[in-house]
N, C-alpha and C positions, 0 to 999 in steps of 0.2 A: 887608498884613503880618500877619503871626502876632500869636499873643497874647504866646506867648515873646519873639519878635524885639522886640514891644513895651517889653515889661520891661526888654530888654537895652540900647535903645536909651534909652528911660527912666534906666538907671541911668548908662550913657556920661554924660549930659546933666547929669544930677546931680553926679556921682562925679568926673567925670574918668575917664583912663584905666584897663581896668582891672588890677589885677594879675594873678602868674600865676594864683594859684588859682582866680581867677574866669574864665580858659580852659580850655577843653576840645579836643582835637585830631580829635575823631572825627569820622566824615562826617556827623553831626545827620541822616539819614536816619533818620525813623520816630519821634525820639525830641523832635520839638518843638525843638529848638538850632537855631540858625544855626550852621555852620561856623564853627569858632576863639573862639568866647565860652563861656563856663559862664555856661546860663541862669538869669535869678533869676523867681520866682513871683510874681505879684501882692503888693501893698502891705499885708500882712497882719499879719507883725510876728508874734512869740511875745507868749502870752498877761498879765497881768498877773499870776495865781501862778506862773508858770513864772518869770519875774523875780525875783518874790520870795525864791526860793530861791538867789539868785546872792547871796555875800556883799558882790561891789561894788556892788551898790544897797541893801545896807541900809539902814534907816531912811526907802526912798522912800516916798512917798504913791501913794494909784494911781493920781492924775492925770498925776504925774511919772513911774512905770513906761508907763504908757499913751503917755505921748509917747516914751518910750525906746525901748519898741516896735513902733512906727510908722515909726523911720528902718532896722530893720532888713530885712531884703531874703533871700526864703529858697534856698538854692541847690539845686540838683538834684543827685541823686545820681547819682555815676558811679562804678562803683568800678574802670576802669580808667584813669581821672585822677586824681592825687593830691589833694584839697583844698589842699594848700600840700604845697612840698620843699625836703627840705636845704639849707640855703644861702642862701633865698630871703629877700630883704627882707619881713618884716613890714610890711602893712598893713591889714589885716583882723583883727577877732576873732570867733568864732565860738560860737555857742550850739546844742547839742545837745539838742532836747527829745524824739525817739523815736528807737530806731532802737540804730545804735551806729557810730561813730568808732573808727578804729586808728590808734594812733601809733607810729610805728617808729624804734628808732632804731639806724641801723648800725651791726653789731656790737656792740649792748648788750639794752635791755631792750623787750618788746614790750606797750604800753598798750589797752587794749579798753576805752574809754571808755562810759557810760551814761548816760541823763540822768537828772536835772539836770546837765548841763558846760558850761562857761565851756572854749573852746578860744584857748592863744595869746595871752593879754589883757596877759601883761608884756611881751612881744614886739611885739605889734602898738603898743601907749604907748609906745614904747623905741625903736623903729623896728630893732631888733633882727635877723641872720638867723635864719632858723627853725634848729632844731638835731636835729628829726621829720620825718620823712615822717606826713601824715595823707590817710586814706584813707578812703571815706563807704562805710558796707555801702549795699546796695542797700534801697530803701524806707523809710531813716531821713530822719529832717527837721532840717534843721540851717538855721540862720539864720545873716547874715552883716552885719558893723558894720564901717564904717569907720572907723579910729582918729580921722581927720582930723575927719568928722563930728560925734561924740560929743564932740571935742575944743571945737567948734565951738559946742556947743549947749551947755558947762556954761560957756563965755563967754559965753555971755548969761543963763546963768540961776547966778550966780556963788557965788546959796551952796548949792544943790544941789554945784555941784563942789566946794566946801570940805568938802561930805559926803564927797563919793566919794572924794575924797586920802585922808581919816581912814580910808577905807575901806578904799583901796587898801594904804598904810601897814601896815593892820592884816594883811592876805594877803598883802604882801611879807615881812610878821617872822616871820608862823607859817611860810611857804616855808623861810625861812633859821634858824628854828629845827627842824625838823625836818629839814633836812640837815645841822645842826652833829647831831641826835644820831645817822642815817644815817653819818655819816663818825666821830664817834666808835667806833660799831661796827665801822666798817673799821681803827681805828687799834688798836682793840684786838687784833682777828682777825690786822693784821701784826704787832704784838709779840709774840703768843704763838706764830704762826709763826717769826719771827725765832727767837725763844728754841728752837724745838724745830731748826732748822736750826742752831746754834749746838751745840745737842746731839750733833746728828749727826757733823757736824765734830769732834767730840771725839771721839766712837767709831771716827770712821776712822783718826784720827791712833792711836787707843789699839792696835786691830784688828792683826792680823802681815797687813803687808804685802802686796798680791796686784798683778795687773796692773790691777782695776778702783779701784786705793786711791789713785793720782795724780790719776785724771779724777774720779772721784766727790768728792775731796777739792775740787779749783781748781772745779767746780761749784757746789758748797754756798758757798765760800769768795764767788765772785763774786755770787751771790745776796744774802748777807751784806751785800755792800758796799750793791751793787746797791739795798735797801731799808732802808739807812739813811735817818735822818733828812735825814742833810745833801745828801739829793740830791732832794728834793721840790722840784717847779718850782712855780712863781707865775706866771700868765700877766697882766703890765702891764694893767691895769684902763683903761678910758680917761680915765679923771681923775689915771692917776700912768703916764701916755708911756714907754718907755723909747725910747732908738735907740740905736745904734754906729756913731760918725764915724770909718772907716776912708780910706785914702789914696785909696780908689776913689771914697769918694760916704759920703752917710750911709745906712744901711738901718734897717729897724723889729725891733726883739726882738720876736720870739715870745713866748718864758718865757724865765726866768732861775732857778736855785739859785744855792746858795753855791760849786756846784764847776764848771757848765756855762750856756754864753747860747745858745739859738737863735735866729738873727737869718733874713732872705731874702738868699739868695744873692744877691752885690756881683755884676756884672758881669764883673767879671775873674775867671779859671779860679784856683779853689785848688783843690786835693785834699787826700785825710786826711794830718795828720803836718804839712804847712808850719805853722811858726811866724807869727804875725803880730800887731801890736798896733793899739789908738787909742783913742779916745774914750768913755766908755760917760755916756750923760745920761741921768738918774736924776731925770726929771719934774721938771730944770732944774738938779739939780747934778751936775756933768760930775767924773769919776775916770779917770784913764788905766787900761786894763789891758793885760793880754795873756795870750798863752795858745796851745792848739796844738788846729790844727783836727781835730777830732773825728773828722767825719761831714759831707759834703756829699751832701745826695738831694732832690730834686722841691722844689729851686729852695730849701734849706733849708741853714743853713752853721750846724753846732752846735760850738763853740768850748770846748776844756778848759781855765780859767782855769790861770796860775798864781796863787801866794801875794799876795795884795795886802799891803801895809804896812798898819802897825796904822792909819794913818788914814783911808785909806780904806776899808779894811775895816769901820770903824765904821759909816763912810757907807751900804757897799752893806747891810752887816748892818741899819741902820736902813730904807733904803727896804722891804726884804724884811719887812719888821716891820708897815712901814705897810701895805702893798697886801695880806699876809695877812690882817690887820686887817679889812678889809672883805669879810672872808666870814665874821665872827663879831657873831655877837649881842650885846654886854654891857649 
């Protein structure tokens, strides 16, 4: 048996099964793989200053770095296999120490990672799906940890992990502090688009009349509406649940605003326009509503509330309050 086949077989033995990103589908012809595993490299482990520079090991020692990088396990580059993909359950975290990683995210923004990087580490603790395509350049060295592992080892060694919570703590606040002022900037940039679209709409209505003065008007006008406030969704957190008990079965919400609920498509056929009511649980307090169906597509049913009574309106207006909540820092 190979020296790779060893490794792989070694890490089965250890590990358990292994995820996707620790496969590869190519024919391992020429390249040291067995067919269907992504090979890992002898028991080497990243260096103890390369650790160093990771802020969830601050304050380690280097005998406690030195064991840390001993469970890690280094992967081979492929760069026509993803290291991990959209969708995929986290359970690996990753360390970049040469080379370089691309994170992709579809239809948004494209990451070119460098080391020193920590890849995936809220995700892999979270058991989270990945939300990147990561992808390894050729001839970079990236190391691989399994959550479970790591997990494993700061219960037995229990105040090192009291370290790494305070650690971790600290790089989950600065995360969510620098997306509260990333989304500040965005909220800015749509108010003063709003306002200049609001402009515009003035000058058509002012303007004499033409054939393009209907459609450029109901345009701007829908946009207007379109990016108000009162139409931001909230996607249910998993510590505040929503669902919708309609007459067919209960289904899970998507998101919710104050004017629309996206729930999974009930089993039984609606189309846009049918009226329909029930249940809405609100991470345990239940409101009737109702409303007229939006938008049914790829198994998704978006429902246009009506007016709730001032009581429950309280209610929904409060859960909305809370689940926001927890994407702000205070």
């Amino acid at each position: 048996m190979g020296g790779c086949a060893v490794a792989a077989a070694d890490q089965r033995q250890r590990d358990g099964p292994e995820p996707h990103a620790s496969r590869y589908t190519g024919s391992g012809v020429g390249t040291g793989r067995r067919a269907g595993v992504r090979c890992y490299g002898p028991r080497m482990g990243p260096s103890v200053s390369e650790l160093r520079t990771i802020p969830l090991f601050q304050g380690f020692g280097d005998t406690e770095l030195n064991a840390l990088g001993g469970m890690f396990r280094r992967v081979a580059s492929d760069s026509k296999t993803p290291l991990f993909d959209v969708g995929e359950q986290a359970t690996e975290l990753y360390l970049l120490t040469a080379g370089e990683v691309v994170l992709d995210r579809p239809d948004d923004d494209v990451f070119r990672l460098h080391p020193p990087a920590l890849i995936g580490e809220l995700g892999a603790l979270t058991s989270l799906p990945r939300s990147t395509r990561a992808t390894i350049a050729p001839g970079s060295t990236v190391w691989a940890l399994r959550a479970k592992t790591m997990q494993d080892f700061f219960a037995n060694h229990q105040e090192l992990g009291v370290r790494f919570l305070v650690n971790l703590l600290g790089v989950v606040a600065d995360k969510v502090h620098r997306d509260q002022s990333r989304m500040g900037d965005m909220r800015r940039n749509l108010i003063t688009t709003q306002k200049e679209l609001k402009r515009l709409r003035e000058l058509v209505l002012e303007a004499v009349e033409t054939p393009l003065s209907a459609p450029v008007h109901d345009t701007l006008d829908k946009l207007i509406t379109h990016n108000r406030r009162v139409n931001y969704r909230v996607e249910p957190p998993a510590a505040l649940p929503v669902t919708l008990r309609l007459d067919s079965g209960v289904v899970k919400v998507a998101d919710i605003s104050r004017t629309h609920i996206a729930a999974v498509a009930p089993a039984t056929s609606l189309t846009a326009g049918a009226w329909l009511s029930g249940v809405l649980n609100l991470a345990g307090t239940e409101i009737p509503i109702s409303g007229k169906v939006h938008r049914v597509s790829n198994n998704r049913l978006t429902i246009e509330l009506d007016l709730l009574i001032e009581e429950f309106a309280a209610v929904f207006e409060g859960y909305l309050t809370r689940a926001q909540l927890l994407d702000v820092l205070v």
